[in-house]
C-alpha positions as CSV (number, residue, x, y, z in Angstrom):
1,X,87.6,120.5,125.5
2,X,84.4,119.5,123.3
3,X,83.0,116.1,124.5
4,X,82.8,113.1,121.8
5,X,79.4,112.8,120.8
6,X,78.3,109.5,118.7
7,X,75.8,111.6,116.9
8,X,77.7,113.4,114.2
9,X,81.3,114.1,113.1
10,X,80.8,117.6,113.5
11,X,80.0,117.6,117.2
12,X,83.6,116.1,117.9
13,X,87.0,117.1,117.9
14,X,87.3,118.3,114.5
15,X,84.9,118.7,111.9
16,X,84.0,116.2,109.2
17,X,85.3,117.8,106.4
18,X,88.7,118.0,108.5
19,X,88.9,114.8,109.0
20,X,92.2,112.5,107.5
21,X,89.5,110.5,105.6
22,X,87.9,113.5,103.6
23,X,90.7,115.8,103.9
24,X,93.2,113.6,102.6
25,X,91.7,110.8,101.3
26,X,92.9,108.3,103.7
27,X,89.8,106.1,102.7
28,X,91.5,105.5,99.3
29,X,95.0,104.6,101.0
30,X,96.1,100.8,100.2
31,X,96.2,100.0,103.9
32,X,92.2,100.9,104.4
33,X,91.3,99.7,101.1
34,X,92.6,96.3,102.1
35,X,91.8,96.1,105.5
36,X,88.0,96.5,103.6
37,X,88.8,93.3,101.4
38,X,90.1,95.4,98.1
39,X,93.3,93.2,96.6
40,X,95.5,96.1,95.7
41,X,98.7,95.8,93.6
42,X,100.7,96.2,96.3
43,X,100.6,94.4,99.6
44,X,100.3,97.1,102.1
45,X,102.7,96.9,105.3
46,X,103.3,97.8,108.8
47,X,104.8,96.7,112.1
48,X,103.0,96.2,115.5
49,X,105.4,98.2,117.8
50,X,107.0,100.0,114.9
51,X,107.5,103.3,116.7
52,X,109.8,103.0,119.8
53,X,112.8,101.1,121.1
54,X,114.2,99.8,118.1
55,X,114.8,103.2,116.5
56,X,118.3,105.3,117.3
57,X,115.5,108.7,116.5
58,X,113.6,107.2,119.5
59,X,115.9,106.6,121.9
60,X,117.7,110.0,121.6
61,X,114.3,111.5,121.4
62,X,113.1,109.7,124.9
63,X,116.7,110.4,127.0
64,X,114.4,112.3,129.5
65,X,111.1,111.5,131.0
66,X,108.8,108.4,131.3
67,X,107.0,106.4,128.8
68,X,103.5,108.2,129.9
69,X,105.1,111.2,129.6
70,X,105.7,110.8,126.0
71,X,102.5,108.9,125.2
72,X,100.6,112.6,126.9
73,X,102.8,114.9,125.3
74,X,101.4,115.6,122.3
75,X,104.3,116.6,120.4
76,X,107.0,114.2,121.5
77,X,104.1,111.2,120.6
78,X,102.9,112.9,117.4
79,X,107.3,112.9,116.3
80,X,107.7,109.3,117.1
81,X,104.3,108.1,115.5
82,X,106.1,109.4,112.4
83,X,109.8,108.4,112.8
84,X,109.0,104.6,111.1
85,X,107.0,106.2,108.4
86,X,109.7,108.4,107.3
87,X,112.6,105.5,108.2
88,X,110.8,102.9,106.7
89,X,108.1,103.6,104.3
90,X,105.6,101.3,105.8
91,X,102.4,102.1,104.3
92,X,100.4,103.4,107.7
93,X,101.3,104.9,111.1
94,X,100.3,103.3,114.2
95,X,99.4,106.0,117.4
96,X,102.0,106.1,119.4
97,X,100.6,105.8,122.5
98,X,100.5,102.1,125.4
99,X,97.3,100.2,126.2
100,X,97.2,101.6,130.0
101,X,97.0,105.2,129.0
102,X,93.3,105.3,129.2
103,X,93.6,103.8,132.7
104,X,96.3,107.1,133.8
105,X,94.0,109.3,132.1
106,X,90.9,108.0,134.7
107,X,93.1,108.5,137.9
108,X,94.4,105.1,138.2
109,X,98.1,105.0,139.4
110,X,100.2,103.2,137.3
111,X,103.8,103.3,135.8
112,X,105.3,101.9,132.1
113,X,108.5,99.9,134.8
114,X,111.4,99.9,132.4
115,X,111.9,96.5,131.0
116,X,108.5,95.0,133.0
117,X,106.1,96.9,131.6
118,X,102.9,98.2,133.7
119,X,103.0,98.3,137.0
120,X,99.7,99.5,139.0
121,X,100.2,100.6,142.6
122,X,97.1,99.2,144.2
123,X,96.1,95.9,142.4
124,X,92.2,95.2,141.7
125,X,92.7,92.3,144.2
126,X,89.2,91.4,145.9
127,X,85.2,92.3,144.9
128,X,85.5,95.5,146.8
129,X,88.6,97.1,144.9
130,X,86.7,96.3,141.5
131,X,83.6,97.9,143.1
132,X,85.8,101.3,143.4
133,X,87.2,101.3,140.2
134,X,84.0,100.4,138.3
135,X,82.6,104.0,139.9
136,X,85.0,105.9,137.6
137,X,82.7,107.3,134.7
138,X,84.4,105.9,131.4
139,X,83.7,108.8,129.8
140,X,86.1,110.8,131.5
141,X,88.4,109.2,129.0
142,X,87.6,111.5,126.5
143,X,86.6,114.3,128.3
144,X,90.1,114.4,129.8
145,X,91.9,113.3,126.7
146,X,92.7,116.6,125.1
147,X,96.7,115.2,124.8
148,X,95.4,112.2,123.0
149,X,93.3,114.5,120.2
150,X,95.8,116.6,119.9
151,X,98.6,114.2,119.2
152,X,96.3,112.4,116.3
153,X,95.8,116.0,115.1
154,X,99.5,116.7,115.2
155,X,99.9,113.2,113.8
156,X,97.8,113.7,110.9
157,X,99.0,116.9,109.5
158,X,102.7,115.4,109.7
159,X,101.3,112.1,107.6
160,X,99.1,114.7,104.9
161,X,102.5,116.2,104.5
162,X,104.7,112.7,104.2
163,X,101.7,111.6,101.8
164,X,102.5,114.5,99.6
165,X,105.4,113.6,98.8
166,X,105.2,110.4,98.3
167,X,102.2,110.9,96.9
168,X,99.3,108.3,98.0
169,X,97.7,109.0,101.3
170,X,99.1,107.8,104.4
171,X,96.8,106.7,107.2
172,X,97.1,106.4,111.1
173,X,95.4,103.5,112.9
174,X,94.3,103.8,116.3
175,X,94.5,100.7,119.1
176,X,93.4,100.2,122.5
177,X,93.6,96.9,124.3
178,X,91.3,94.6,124.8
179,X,89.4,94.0,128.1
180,X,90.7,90.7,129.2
181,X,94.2,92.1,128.9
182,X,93.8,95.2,130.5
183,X,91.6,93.2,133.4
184,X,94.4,90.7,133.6
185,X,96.9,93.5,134.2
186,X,95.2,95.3,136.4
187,X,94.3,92.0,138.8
188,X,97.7,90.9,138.8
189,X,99.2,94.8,139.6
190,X,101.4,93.6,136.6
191,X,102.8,91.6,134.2
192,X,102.5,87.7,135.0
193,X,103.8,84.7,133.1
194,X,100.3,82.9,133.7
195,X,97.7,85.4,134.3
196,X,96.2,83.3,137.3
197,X,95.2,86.3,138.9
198,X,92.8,86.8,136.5
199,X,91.9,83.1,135.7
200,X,91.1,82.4,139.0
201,X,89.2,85.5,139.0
202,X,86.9,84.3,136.4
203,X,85.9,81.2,138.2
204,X,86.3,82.6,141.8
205,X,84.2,85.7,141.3
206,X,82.6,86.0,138.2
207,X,80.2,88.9,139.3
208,X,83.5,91.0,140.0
209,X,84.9,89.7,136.6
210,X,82.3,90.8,134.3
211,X,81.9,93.8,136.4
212,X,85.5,94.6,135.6
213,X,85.7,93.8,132.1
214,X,82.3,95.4,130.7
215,X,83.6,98.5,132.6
216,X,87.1,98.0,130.6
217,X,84.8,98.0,127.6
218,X,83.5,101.0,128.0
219,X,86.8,102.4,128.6
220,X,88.6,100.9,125.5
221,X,86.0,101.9,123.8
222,X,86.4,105.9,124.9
223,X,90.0,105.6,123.8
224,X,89.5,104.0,120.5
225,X,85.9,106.2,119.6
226,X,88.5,109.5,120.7
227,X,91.5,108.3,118.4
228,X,88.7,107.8,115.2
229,X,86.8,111.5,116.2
230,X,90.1,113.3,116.3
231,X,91.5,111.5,112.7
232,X,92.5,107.7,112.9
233,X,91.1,106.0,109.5
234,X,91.5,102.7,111.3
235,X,91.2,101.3,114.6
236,X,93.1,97.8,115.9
237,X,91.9,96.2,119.2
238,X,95.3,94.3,120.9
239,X,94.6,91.4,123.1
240,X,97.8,90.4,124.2
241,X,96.8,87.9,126.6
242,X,94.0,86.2,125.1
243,X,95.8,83.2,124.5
244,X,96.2,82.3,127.7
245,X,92.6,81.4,128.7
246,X,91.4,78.1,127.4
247,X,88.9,78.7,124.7
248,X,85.4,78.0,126.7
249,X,86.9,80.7,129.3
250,X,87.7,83.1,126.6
251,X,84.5,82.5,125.3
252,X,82.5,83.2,127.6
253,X,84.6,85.4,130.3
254,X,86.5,87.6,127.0
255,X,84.5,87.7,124.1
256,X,81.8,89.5,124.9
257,X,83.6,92.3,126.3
258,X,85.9,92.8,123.2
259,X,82.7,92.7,121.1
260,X,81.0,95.5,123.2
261,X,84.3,97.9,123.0
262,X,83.9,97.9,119.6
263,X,80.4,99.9,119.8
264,X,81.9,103.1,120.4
265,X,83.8,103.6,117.1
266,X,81.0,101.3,115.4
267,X,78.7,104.1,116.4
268,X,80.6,106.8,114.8
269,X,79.1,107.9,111.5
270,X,81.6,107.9,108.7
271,X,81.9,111.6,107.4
272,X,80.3,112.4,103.7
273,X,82.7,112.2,101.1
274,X,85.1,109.5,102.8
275,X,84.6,107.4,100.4
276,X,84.1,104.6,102.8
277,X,81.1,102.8,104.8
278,X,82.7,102.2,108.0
279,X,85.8,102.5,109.9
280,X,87.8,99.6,109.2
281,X,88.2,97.2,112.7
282,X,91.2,94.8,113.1
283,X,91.5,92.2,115.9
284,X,94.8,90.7,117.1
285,X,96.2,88.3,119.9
286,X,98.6,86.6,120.5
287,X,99.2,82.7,121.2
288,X,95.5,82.6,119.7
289,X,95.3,79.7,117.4
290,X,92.6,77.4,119.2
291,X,90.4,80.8,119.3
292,X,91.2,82.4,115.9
293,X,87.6,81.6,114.5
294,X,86.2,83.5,117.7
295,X,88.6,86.5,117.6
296,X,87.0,86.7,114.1
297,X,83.2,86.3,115.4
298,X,82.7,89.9,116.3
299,X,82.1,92.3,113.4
300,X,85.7,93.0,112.3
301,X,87.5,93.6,108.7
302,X,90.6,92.4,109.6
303,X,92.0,89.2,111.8
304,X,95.6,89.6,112.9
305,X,97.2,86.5,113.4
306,X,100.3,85.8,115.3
307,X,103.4,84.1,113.9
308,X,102.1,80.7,115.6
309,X,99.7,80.1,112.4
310,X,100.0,79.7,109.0
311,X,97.6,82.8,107.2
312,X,96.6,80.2,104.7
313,X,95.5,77.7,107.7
314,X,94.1,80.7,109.5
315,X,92.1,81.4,106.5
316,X,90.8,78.2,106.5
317,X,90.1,78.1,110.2
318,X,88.1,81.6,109.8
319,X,86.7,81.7,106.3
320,X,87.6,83.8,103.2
321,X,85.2,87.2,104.5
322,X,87.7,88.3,106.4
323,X,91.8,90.5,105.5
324,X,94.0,88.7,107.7
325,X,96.9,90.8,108.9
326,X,100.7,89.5,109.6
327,X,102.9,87.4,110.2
328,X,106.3,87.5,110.0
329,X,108.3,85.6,113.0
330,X,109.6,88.8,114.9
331,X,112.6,86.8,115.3
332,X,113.0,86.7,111.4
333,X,114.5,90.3,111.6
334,X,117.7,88.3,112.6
335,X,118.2,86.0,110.2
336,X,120.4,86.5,107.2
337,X,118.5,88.6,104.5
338,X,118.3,85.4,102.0
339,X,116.5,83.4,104.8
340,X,113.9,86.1,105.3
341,X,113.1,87.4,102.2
342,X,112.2,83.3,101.0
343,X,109.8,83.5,104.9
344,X,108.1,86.8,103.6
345,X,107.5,85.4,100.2
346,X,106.1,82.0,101.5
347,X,103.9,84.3,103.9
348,X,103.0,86.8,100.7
349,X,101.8,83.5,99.2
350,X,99.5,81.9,101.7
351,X,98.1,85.8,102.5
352,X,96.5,84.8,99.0
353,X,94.2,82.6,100.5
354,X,92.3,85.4,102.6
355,X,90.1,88.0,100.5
356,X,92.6,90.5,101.3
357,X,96.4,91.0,103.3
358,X,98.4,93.5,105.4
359,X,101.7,92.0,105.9
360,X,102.8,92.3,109.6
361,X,104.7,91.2,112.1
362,X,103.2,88.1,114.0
363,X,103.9,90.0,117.3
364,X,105.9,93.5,117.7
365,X,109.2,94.9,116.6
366,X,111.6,93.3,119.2
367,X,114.0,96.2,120.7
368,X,116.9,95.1,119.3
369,X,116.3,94.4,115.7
370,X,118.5,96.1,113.3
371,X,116.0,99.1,111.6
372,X,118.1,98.7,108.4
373,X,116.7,94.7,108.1
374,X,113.2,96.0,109.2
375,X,113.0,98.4,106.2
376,X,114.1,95.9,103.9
377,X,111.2,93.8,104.5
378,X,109.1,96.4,103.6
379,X,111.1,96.8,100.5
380,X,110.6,93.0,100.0
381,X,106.9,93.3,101.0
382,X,106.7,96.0,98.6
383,X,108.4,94.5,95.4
384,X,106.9,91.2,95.8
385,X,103.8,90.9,92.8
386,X,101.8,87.4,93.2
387,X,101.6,85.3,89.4
């Protein structure tokens, strides 16, 4: 497989004129044009998490095999990148893929434990383990990726060909997670309520910390750069677990780190004719409120904001330079249509006070919620035109 280089579009994956945002005009789509700070007639939507569990298409079509399995298969990931797209007309796709796949793809031994999450066989527990794992050449990420190139290929001919009959250009957005969740993961072998693995990490042994998280850096920053060369439009950076640090930890212990995975994709020159300057960069967290105006600090487009936070108080906690992205109460999807449709419009509303809006979710699709209620918020997202 051809190695990313930062240099030039034409050196990676597929050339520039192949790309989603020349080919077919992705860089005009409502979802990039607003994520850039255009107001478009219509408010653009998606979900965090809309691909997966809450789908019938997606269980049947994951019976067999593991969650990495389907995340490396090309063609089983590229399918259910698409399934929400086609079920519910949102207005972008979101790479079907899990924020430890970059880890699997470096060697590390872990496994997506049904109904825990990741689960990492040897824990980064002391100095010396971090020390190990920090050897692993982040760029192995991509030149081991070929599954994840193919599957945004894959993806992005199945979108050109959903866009054409719908006809406005559909885009996929890329993601990775952020350092400090991926370190907090890894340092706790798991999921934990309270991350104090990691916390205590932080002020026990910051050496091994940043160590740790500038190498995660690098690595998110692989994964993302590899989506974007192979045909994302858009790139999101998920930090699930940011709001569990107080805010002078994430500050200084986070921050930076999240920042400097950005670089990679920052470096990637826009091909000619996308119609575009940059690739658009969204931030999201969750539980984030006391550190929305640092989340926001680090050369993004777009702030996602969790279902915590009023967007119109966000807006004025961040400034008016910036889309903000969301947020819906996941839990919203429940409630009788009447009830939801007057929380979206209230949300719709507020959205007005950021330059721009993607209506989301202020988290992701919960398993269980009824696909028939989420494709009617998009129907209400969709209908909705502000006085």
């Amino acid at each position: 497989m051809t190695s990313i280089s930062i240099n030039s579009f034409e050196e990676i994956i597929i050339p520039a004129s192949a790309h989603p945002l020349v080919a077919h005009a992705t860089g005009s789509s409502r979802l990039v044009r607003t994520l850039l700070g255009e107001r478009v007639e219509k408010t653009p939507v998606w979900f965090m998490r809309q691909a997966g569990r809450s789908l019938p298409e997606y269980r049947a079509l994951r019976s067999q095999g593991s969650m990495l399995d389907a995340c490396l298969t090309p063609e089983l990931a590229s399918e259910i990148t698409l399934q929400p797209v086609r079920r519910h007309g949102v207005d972008a796709a979101i790479f079907f893929s899990d924020i430890i796949v970059p880890l699997a793809i470096l060697g590390i031994e872990v496994e997506i434990a049904a109904g825990r999450g990741p689960v990492f066989a040897r824990p980064l527990s002391t100095a010396a383990d971090i020390a190990r794992a920090v050897e692993i050449d982040p760029a192995l990420v991509r030149e081991r990726g070929e599954a994840i190139a193919r599957a945004v290929e894959l993806t992005t001919d199945m979108l050109a060909e959903e866009s054409e009959s719908r006809g406005e250009p559909l885009p996929l957005i890329g993601f990775a997670g952020a350092p400090f969740t991926l370190a907090a993961y890894l340092v706790e072998g798991g999921p934990s309520k309270d991350h104090l693995a990691a916390r205590r990490l932080i002020h026990e042994d910051p050496a091994a910390w940043n160590a740790l998280t500038e190498w995660l850096a690098r690595v998110t920053g692989e994964f993302l750069a590899l989506q974007v060369a192979s045909g994302a439009s858009a790139a999101q950076l998920f930090d699930s677990w940011a709001g569990g640090l107080p805010p002078e930890d994430y500050r200084a212990a986070a921050l930076p780190a999240s920042a400097a995975s950005l670089d990679a994709v920052r470096a990637l020159p826009v091909p000619e004719g996308a119609g575009i300057d940059h690739i658009p960069l969204v931030h999201f967290g969750v539980g984030t409120g006391e550190i929305l105006r640092d989340m926001a600090s680090i050369g993004i487009d777009a702030l996602g904001v969790d279902y915590r936070v009023p967007l119109d108080e966000a807006a004025r906690r961040v400034g008016s330079h910036l889309t903000l992205q969301g947020n819906l109460d996941p839990a919203l999807l429940f409630a009788p249509a009447g009830v939801r449709d007057a929380a979206i419009e209230r949300i719709l509303e507020a959205g007005r006070s950021a330059r721009a809006h993607v209506f989301n979710l202020g988290h992701g699709v919960p398993m269980q919620a009824d696909p028939d209620a989420i494709s009617s918020v998009v129907r209400t997202v969709h209908g909705w035109r502000s006085a």
